[in-house]
N, C-alpha and C positions, 0 to 999 in steps of 0.2 A: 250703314246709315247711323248705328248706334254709336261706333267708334268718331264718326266724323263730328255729330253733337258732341261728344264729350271731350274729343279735342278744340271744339270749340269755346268749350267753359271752361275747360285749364286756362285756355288763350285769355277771355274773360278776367277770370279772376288774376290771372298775374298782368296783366296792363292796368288792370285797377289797382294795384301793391306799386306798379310802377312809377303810376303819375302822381302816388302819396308824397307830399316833400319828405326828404327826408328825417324819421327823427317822430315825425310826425305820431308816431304808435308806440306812447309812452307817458304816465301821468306827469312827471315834471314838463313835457311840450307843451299837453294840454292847459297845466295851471300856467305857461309861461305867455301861452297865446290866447287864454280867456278872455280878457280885453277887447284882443282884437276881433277874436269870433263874435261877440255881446254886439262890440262897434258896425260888423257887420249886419249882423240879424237888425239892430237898429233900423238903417238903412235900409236894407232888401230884405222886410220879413217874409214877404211872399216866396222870394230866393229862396231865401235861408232855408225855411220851411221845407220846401222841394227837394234840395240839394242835402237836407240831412237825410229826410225818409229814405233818396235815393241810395244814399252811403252807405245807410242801416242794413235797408235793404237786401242790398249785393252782399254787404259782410256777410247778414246771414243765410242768402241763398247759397254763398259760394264756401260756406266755413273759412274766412278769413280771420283771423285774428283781430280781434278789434273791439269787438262787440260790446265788453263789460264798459270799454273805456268811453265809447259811443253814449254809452247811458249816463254816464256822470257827465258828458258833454250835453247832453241834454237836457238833464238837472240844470245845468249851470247857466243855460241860454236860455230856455224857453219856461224855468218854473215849474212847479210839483203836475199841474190840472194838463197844461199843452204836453208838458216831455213827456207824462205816462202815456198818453194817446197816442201820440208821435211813436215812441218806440216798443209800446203794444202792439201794435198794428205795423209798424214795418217788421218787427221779430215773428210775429204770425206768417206774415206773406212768405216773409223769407224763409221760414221753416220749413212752410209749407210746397213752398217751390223748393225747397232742399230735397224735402221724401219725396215729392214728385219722381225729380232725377234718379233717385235712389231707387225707386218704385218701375222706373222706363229704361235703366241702363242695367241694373240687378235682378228684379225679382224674378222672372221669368227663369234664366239662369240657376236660381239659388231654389227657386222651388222642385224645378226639374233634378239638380243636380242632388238633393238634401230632400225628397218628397218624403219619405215616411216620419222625417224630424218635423218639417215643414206641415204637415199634414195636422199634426198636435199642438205647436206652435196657432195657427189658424185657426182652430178650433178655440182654445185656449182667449185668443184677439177677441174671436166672434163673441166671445162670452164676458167676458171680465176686461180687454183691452181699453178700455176706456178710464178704466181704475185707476188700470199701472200707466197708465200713457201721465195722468192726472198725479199720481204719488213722481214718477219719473220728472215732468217739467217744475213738479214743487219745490224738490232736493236739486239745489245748485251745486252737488258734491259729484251728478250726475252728467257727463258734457253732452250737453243739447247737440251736439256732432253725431253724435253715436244713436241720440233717439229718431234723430230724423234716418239717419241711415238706415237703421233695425224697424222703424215702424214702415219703412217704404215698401219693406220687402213681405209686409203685412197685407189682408185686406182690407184692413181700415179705411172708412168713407174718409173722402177730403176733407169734407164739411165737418165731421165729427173731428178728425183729426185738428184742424184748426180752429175750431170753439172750444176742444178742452187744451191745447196747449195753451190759446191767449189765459184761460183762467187759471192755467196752472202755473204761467211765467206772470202773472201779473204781481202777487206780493213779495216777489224779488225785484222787479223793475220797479214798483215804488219803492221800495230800500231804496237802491241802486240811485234813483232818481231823488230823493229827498237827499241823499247824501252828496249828489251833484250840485247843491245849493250852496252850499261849503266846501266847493270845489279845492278852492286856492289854501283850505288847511287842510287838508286831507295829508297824511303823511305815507303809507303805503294802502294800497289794496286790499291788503289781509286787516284792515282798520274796519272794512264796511261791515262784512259778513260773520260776526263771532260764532265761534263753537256751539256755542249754547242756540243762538236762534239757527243754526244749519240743520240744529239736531232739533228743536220746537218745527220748519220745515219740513225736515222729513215725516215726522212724527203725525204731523196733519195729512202728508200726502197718504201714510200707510189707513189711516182713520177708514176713506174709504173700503179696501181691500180687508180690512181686518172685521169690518159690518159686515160685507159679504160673503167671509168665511163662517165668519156666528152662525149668522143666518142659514147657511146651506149643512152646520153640521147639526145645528136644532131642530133642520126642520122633520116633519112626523111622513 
């Protein structure tokens, strides 16, 4: 059963790579065909709207590559206040439907096969998981591939899982998205995210985890 879903979502996500035009997953396509996407959303914003979340979506349920460039496409079409909603909210879904899989094709497996690591690990979730899940989605040095994967094979609630990754991916996707407004000067990728705020990032995510260490070695 489990094999036949998951040869299913291989199948999934490479038909969806397939019927990309080609060329298509790269910033010079994107500023070359801004126009055209704009002229569209014009036209069919109800479309548009649908047919992006959709795209978003799939990228990020299926880890497709794509995703950073999705955002500045969304910067560039739909404006600071729609695009952060827009790809808030299909990055959640899809993240969240990412640990799912991860959660229904792995964990069982990985706790059985790794129980006494597993066992600490859990424990570990149970208590502070929320922290690192929160310091994890804030640092983009971190590939969102790998937290959905490792948090699947957690007991982390859905619900929590998905209210603190939207708050932890959100003051990257407004970067991300403010600087999709200036789509068409944008010169590389490595332009959006400097050194200095990757590391101001992390620094807020460990904020959490470094109150809860105080606190737990203070206390009487």
């Amino acid at each position: 059963m489990r094999k036949g879903i998951f040869a299913l979502l291989v199948i999934m996500a490479g038909l969806f790579l397939y019927l990309l035009p080609p060329g298509t997953i790269s910033l010079s396509a994107l500023q070359h065909s801004q126009a055209e996407f704009a002229h569209w959303h014009a036209q069919h914003p109800v479309l548009a709207v649908m047919a992006f979340f959709g795209c978003y979506f799939l990228t990020a349920a299926f880890s497709i590559p794509g995703a950073t460039l999705l955002t500045l496409l969304g910067g560039a079409i739909f404006g600071l206040v729609q695009g952060t909603l827009l790809v808030a909210l299909a990055a959640t879904a899809g993240a969240t439907v990412a640990m799912l899989i991860s959660r229904y094709l792995l964990r069982d497996w990985v706790q059985r096969r790794f129980s006494r690591m597993m066992e600490k690990v859990n424990q570990g979730i149970r208590r502070d998981g929320g922290h690192y899940l929160f310091a994890l989605r804030l640092a983009p040095v971190f590939p969102f591939v790998l937290v959905n994967l490792l948090m699947g094979l957690t007991p982390m609630g859905v619900v929590r899982y998905a209210a603190i990754s939207l708050l932890g991916m959100l003051p990257a996707i407004v970067v991300y998205i403010n600087t999709g407004r200036q789509l068409s000067q944008l010169q590389s990728l490595g332009d959006i995210l400097s050194p200095g705020m990757m590391l101001v990032f992390a620094l807020l995510g460990l904020l959490p985890l470094a109150a809860r260490w105080l606190a737990r070695r203070t206390a009487p």
